[in-house]
C-alpha positions as CSV (number, residue, x, y, z in Angstrom):
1,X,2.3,-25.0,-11.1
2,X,1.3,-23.9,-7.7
3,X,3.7,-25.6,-5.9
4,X,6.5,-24.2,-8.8
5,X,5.4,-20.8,-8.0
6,X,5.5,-20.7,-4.6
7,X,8.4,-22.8,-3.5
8,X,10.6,-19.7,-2.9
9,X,8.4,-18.6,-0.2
10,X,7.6,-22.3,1.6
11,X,11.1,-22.7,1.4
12,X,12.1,-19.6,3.7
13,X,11.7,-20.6,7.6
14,X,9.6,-17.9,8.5
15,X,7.0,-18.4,5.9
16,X,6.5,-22.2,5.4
17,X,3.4,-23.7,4.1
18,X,1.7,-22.6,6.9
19,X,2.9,-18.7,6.0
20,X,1.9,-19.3,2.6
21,X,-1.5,-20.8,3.3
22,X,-2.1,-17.7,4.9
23,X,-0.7,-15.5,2.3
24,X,-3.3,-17.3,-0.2
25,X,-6.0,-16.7,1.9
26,X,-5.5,-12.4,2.9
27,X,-7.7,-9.7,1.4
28,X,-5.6,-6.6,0.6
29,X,-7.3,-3.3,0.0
30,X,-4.2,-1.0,-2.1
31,X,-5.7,2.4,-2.3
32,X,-3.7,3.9,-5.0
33,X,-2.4,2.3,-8.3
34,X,0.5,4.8,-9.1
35,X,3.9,4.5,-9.2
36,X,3.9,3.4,-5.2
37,X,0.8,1.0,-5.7
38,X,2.3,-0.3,-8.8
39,X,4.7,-2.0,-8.0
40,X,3.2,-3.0,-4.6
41,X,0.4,-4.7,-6.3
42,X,2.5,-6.6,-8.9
43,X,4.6,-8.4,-5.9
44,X,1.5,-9.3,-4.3
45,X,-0.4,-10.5,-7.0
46,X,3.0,-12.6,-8.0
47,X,3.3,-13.7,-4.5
48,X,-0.3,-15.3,-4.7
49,X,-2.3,-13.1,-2.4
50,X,-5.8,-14.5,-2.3
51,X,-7.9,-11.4,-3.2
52,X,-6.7,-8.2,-3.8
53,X,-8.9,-4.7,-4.3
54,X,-7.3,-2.1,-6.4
55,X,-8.7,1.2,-6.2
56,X,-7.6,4.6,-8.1
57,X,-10.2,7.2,-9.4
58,X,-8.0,8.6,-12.1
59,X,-6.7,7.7,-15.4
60,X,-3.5,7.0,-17.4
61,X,-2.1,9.8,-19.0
62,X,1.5,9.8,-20.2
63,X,3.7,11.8,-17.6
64,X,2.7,8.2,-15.8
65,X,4.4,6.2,-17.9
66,X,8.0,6.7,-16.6
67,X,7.2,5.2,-12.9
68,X,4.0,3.4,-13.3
69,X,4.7,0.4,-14.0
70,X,1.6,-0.6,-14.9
71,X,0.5,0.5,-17.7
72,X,1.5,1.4,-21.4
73,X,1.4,4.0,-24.5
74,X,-2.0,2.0,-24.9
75,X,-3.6,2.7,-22.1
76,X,-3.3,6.3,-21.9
77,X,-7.0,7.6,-21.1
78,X,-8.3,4.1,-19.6
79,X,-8.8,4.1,-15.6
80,X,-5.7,2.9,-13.7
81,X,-8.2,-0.1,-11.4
82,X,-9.1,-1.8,-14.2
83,X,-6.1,-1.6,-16.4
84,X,-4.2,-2.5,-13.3
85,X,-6.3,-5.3,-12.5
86,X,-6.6,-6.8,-15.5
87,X,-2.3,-6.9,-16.1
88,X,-2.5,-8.6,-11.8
89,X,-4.8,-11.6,-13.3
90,X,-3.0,-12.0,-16.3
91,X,0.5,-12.4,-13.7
92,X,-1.2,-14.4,-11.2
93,X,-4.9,-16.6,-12.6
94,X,-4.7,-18.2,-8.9
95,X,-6.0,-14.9,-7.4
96,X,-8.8,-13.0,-7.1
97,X,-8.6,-9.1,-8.3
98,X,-11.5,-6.2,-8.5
99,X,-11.3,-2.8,-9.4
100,X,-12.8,0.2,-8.1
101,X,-12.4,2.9,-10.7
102,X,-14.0,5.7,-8.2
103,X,-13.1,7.5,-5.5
104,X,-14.0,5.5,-2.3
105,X,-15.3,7.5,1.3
106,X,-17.9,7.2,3.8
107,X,-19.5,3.9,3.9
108,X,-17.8,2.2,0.9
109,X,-14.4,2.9,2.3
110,X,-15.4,1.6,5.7
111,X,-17.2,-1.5,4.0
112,X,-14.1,-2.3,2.1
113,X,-11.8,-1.5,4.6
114,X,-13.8,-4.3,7.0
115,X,-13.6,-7.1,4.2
116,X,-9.4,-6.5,4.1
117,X,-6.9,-7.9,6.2
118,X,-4.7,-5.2,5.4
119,X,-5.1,-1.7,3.8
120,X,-2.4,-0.3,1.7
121,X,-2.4,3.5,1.2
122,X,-0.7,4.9,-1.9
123,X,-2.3,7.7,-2.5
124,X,-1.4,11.0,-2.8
125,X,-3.2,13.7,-0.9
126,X,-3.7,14.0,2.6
127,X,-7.5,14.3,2.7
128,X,-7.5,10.6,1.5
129,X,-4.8,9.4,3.7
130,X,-6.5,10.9,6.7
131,X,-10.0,9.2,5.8
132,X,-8.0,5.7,5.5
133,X,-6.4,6.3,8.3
134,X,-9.7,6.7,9.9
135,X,-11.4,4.1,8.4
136,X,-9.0,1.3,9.6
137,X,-8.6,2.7,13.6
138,X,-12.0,2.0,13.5
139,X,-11.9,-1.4,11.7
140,X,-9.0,-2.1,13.7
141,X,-7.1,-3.1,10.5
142,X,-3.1,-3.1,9.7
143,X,-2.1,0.2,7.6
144,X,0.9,0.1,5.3
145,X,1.0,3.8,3.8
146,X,3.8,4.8,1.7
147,X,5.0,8.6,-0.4
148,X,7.2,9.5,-2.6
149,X,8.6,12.9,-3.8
150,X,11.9,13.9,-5.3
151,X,14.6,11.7,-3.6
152,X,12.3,10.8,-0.8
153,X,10.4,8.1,0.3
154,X,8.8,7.3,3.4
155,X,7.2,3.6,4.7
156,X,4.7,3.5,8.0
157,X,3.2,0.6,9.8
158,X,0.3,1.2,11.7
159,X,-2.0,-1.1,13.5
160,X,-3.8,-3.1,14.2
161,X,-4.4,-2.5,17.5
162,X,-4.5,1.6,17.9
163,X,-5.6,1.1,21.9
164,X,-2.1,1.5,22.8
165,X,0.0,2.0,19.3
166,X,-0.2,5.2,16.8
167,X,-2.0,6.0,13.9
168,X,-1.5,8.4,10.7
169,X,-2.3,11.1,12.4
170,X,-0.7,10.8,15.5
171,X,2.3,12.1,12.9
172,X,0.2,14.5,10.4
173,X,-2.4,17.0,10.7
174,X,-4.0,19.0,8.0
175,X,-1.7,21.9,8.1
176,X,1.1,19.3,6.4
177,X,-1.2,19.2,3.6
178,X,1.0,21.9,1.8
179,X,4.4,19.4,1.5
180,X,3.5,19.2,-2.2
181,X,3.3,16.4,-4.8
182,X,4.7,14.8,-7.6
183,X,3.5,17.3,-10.3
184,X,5.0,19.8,-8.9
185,X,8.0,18.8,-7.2
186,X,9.4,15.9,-9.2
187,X,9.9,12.4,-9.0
188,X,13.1,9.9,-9.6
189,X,11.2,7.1,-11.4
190,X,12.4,4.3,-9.5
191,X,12.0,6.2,-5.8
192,X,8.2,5.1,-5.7
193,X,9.6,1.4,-7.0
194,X,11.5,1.4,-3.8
195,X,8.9,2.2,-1.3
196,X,6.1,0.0,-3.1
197,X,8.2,-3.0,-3.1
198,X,8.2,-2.4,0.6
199,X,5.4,-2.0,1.3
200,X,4.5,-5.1,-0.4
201,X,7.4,-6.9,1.7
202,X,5.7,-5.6,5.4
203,X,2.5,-6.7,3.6
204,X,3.7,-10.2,3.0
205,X,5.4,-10.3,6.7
206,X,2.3,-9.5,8.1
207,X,-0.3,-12.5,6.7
208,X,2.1,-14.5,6.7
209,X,2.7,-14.2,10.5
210,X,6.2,-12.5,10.9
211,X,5.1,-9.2,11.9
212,X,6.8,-6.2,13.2
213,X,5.7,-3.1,15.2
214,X,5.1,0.3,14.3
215,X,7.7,1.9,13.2
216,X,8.8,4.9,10.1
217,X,11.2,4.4,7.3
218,X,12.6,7.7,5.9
219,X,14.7,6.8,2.3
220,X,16.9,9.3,1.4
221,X,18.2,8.0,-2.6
222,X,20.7,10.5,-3.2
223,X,22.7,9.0,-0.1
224,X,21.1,5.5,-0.4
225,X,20.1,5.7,3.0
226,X,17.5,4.4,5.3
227,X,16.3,6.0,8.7
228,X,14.6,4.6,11.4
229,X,12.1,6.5,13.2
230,X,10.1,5.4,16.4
231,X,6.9,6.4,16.1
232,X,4.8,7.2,19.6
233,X,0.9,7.8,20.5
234,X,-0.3,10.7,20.4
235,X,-2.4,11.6,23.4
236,X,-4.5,14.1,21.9
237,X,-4.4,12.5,18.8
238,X,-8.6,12.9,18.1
239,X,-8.9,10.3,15.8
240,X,-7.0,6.9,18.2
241,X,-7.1,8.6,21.5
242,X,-10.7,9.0,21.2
């Protein structure tokens, strides 16, 4: 069954049995089950990433339903984690999946930043982006952060080695922290889809050994577009220039 379920990926040069071994043995932290961490978990789980860490605070409620995949009419009022986790083993038994139903910061975050191989931020305020940020410059960990709003999506890689590449906030400081949200702005459904599934993708590249730099995707759906931007160090950046 393993072999059945895999053979897609052992098949592709790049990845190999050797790629995939690695895959089955990663720890991914996904801060974030919504409709970005969604459908970002469900690719890794499928893809038969060892152990994966969900972590969302909040709970269903039904202006979810439309974009987060998730979950169902039925699970309107249970926490996001465990529903979420329990729908990733059911795709995948070969893997490992926990929840954390609270909010992690301070020392958990850091703990469970240091157990991942990579963190995944889909969350969706700054205050939390800038703490996991934080967290994984000093972990030295690989940061895949993702956002959605309206038409717009945007895809960073960051890390792992900050001594000479950016970080989140080489890009954002607190004053950005009035851009908005979902609630209030609106969100096509499937525009979170998109930027999940790729963050699940530069996920995949990474523990599996075909990495890339760091580098900013801007997707623009009413134009179907993709931008490239180059992201630099900031020199005064306090948090990786420290």
């Amino acid at each position: 069954m393993t072999l059945r379920r895999e053979a897609r990926h052992v098949a592709l040069p790049q990845v190999g049995e050797d790629g995939q071994r690695r895959i089955r043995e990663a720890s991914v932290l996904l801060i974030g089950v919504g409709g970005i961490g969604c459908p970002a978990a469900a690719y890794l789980a499928s893809s038969g990433i060892g152990r994966l860490v969900v972590c969302d605070f909040d709970t269903v409620d039904a202006t979810n339903l439309g974009r987060q995949v998730l979950y169902t009419d039925k699970h309107i009022g249970e926490y996001k984690a465990d529903v979420a986790a329990g729908r990733l083993a059911r795709m995948n038994g070969g893997i490992s999946v926990r929840a954390i139903n609270n909010r992690l910061t301070g020392e958990a975050l850091a703990g469970e930043v240091g157990q991942a191989d990579v963190v995944l931020d889909a969350s969706d305020n700054f205050a939390t982006r800038f703490e996991v940020n934080d967290a994984c410059v000093a972990a030295s960990r690989r940061l895949v952060s993702g956002s959605a709003i309206r038409f717009e999506g945007q895809l960073a890689i960051f890390g792992p080695d900050y001594r000479s590449s950016p970080c989140y906030r080489c890009i954002y400081d607190e004053q950005d922290e009035s851009v908005g949200d979902c609630a209030g702005s609106g969100v096509l459904a499937p525009v979170p889809g998109v930027i999940g599934a790729m963050m699940a993708v530069e996920t995949l590249k990474y523990v599996a050994g075909v990495d890339a730099p760091p580098r900013m995707r801007l997707y623009d759906a009413t134009a179907a577009e993709f931008r490239r931007l180059d992201i630099t160090k900031k020199p005064t950046c306090p948090v990786c220039a420290a």
